[in-house]
KEDREN-982082 format. One record per residue (C-alpha): x, y, z; residue in three letters. Coordinates in steps of 0.02 Angstrom, whole numbers. Layout:
     xx     yy     zz   r
      X      Y      Z ALA
...
***
This chain:
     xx     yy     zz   r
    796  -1643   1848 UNK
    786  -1711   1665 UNK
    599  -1741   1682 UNK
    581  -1563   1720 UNK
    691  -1496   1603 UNK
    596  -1585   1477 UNK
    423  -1515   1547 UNK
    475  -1356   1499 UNK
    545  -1362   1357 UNK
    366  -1454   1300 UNK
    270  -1304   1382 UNK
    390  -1162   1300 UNK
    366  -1242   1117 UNK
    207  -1178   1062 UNK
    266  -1001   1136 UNK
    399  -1034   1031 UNK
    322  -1065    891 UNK
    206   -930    913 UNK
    328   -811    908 UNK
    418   -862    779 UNK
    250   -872    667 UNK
    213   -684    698 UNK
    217   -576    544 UNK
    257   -378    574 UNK
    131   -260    463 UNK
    224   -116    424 UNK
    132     24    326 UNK
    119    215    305 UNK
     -6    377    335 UNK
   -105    360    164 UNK
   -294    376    178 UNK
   -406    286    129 UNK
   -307    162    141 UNK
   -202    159    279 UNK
   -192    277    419 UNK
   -234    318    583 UNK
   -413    404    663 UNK
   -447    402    838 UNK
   -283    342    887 UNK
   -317    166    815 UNK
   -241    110    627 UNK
   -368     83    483 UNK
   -432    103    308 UNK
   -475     -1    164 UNK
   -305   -112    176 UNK
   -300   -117    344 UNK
   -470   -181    371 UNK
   -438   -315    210 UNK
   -253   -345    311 UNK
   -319   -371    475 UNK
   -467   -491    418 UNK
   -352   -623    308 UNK
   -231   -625    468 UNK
   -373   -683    580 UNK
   -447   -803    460 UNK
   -276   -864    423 UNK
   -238   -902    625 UNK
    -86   -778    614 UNK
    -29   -670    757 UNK
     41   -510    673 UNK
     92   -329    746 UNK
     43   -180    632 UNK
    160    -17    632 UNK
    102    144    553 UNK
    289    238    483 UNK
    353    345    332 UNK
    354    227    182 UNK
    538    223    151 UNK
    566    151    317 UNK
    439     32    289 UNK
    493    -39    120 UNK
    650    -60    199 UNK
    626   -141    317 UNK
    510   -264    241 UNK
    644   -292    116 UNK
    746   -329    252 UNK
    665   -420    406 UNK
    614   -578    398 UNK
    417   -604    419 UNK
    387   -411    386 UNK
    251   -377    263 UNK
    221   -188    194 UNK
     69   -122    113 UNK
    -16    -49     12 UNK
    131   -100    -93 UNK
    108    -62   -302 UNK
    183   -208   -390 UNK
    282   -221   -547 UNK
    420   -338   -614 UNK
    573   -250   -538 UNK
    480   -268   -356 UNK
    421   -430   -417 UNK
    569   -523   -380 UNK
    611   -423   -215 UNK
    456   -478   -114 UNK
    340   -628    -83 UNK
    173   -562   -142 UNK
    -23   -587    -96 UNK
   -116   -485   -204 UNK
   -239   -385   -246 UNK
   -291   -287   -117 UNK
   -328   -158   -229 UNK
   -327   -133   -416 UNK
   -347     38   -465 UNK
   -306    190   -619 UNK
   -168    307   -554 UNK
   -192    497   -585 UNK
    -92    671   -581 UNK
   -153    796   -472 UNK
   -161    974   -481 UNK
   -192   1134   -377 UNK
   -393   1156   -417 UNK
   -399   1303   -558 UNK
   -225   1297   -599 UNK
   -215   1305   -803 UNK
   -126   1138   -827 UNK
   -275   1043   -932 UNK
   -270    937  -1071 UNK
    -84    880  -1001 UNK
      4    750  -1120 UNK
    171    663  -1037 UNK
    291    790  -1137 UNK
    215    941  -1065 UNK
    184    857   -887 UNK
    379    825   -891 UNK
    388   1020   -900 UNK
    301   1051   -754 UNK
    365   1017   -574 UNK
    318    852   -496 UNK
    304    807   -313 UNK
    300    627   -225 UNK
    328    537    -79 UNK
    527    464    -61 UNK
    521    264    -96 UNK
    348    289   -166 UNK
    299    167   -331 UNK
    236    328   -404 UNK
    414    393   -398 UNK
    460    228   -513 UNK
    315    250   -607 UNK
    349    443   -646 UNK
    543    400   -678 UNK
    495    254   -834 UNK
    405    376   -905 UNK
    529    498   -920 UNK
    508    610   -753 UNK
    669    682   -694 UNK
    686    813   -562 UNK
    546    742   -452 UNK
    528    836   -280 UNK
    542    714   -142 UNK
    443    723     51 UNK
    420    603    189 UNK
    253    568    165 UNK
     85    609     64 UNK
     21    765    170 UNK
    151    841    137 UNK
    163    807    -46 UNK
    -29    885    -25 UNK
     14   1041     38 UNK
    169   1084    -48 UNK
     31   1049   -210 UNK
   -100   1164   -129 UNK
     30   1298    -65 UNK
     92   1298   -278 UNK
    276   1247   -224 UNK
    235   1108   -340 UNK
    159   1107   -517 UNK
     85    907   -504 UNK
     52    751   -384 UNK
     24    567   -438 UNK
    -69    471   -335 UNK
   -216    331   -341 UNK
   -398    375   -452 UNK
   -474    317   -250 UNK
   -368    442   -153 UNK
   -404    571   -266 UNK
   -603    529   -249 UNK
   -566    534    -52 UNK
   -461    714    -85 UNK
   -611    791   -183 UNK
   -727    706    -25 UNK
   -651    798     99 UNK
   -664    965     12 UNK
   -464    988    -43 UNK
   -451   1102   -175 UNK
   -357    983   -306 UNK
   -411    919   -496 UNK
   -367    791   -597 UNK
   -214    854   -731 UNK
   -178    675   -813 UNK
   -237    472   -805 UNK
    -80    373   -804 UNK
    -85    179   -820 UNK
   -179     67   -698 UNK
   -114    -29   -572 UNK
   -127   -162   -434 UNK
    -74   -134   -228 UNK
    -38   -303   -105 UNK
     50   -362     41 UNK
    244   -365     -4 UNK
    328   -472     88 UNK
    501   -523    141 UNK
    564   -672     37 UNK
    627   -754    205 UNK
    435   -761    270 UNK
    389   -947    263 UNK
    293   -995    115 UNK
    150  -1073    215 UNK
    105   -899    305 UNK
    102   -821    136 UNK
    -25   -960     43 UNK
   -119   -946    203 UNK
   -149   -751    182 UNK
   -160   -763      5 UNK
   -311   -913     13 UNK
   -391   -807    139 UNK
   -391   -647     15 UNK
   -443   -731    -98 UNK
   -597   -799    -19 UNK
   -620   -628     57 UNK
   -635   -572   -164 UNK
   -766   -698   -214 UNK
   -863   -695    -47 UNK
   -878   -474   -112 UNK
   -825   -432     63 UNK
   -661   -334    -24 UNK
   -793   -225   -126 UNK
   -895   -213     56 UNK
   -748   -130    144 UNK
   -718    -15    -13 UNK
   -908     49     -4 UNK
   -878     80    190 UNK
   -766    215    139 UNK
   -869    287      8 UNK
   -768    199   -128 UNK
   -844     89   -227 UNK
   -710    -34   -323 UNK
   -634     31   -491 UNK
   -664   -122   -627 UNK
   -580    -48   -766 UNK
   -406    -90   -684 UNK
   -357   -235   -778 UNK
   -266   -376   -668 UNK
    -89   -393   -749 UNK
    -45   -545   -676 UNK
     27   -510   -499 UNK
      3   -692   -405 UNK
    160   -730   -364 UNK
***
């Protein structure tokens, strides 16, 4: 009875292990980066996402979900990763990070031939700004001074409420906006704000060898130009003029 006892316990341990290794992608509707066509889950951090998992020899589940929900979680559940995540030092110390998978300029959107041009900060805080709730631009807005920020679930319908005039302004990535103007929405470019970089965010309980693993294999995935490959799949070339700030963690 002891010797087969012990036989399974030996043939349950790498299931065990297995499962225990698994890291949980969590992420939300944002193209081009993330979001689903055809019923499957893709986009530019996806694909970069998916590829560093396989190279690394980690089983992972991916979960598409409004971003709130997702931060939290991630903040909360051991091995749960969310992306695309932007960094900065208040989220630094909240997460384990493996960055970049994208480094880009943000921008402020609005409604194509509405008369907001020339926008400095003072007069954008004037105007009514939308965003998406948990969102880094929502952080980003509120440093700079933004107050009364209109709040939805999730981008598309930050989008329409921008088309349909119920709000002045939308921040959002340089990359989206190219992807926006691509598929023929009828939205222009108010303001630049300050650049920025996106990774995986991470739940500090994940173990630290998952994390180097994932981070080694973006890394190679950089210097091999693979990461600029994937961008130019989706008709968007990389952005060098976004300076890296120093994200490694």
């Amino acid at each position: 009875m002891k010797t087969l006892l012990f036989a399974l316990c030996l043939s349950l341990a790498p299931l065990s292990h297995a499962v225990a290794d698994t890291l949980h992608f969590v992420t939300e509707e944002y193209a081009p980066f993330n979001y689903i066509k055809d019923g499957k889950i893709t986009g530019i951090a996806v694909d970069q996402v998916e590829k560093i998992a396989k190279a690394a020899g980690i089983d992972y589940t991916l979960e598409i979900m409004p971003w709130a929900r997702a931060f939290a979680m991630a903040e909360k559940q051991p091995n749960t990763c969310v992306f695309t995540t932007g960094y900065n030092r208040e989220r630094a110390e909240r997460f384990v990070w493996v960055n970049p998978l994208l480094k880009d300029q943000m921008v402020l959107l609005k409604r194509k031939g509405d008369a907001h041009d020339d926008l400095t900060i003072v007069k954008a805080r004037e105007l009514k700004v939308g965003s998406q709730r948990g969102d880094f631009a929502v952080e980003a807005l509120e440093l700079i001074g933004f107050k009364d920020i209109d709040l939805a679930s999730d981008i598309d319908i930050t989008l329409r409420k921008l088309i349909s005039g119920r709000i002045d302004l939308m921040p959002t990535s340089v990359k989206t906006y190219k992807k926006l103007v691509k598929d023929g929405y009828p939205v222009e470019k108010a303001m630049l704000m300050a650049g920025q970089i996106y990774g995986l965010a991470c739940n500090k309980q994940t173990p630290q060898g998952l994390i180097k693993g994932l981070q080694a294999e973006l890394d190679k995935l950089i210097l091999s130009g693979e990461q600029d490959r994937i961008f130019t799949a989706y008709g968007l070339p990389p952005d060098t003029r976004t300076a890296d700030n120093g994200t490694k963690n």
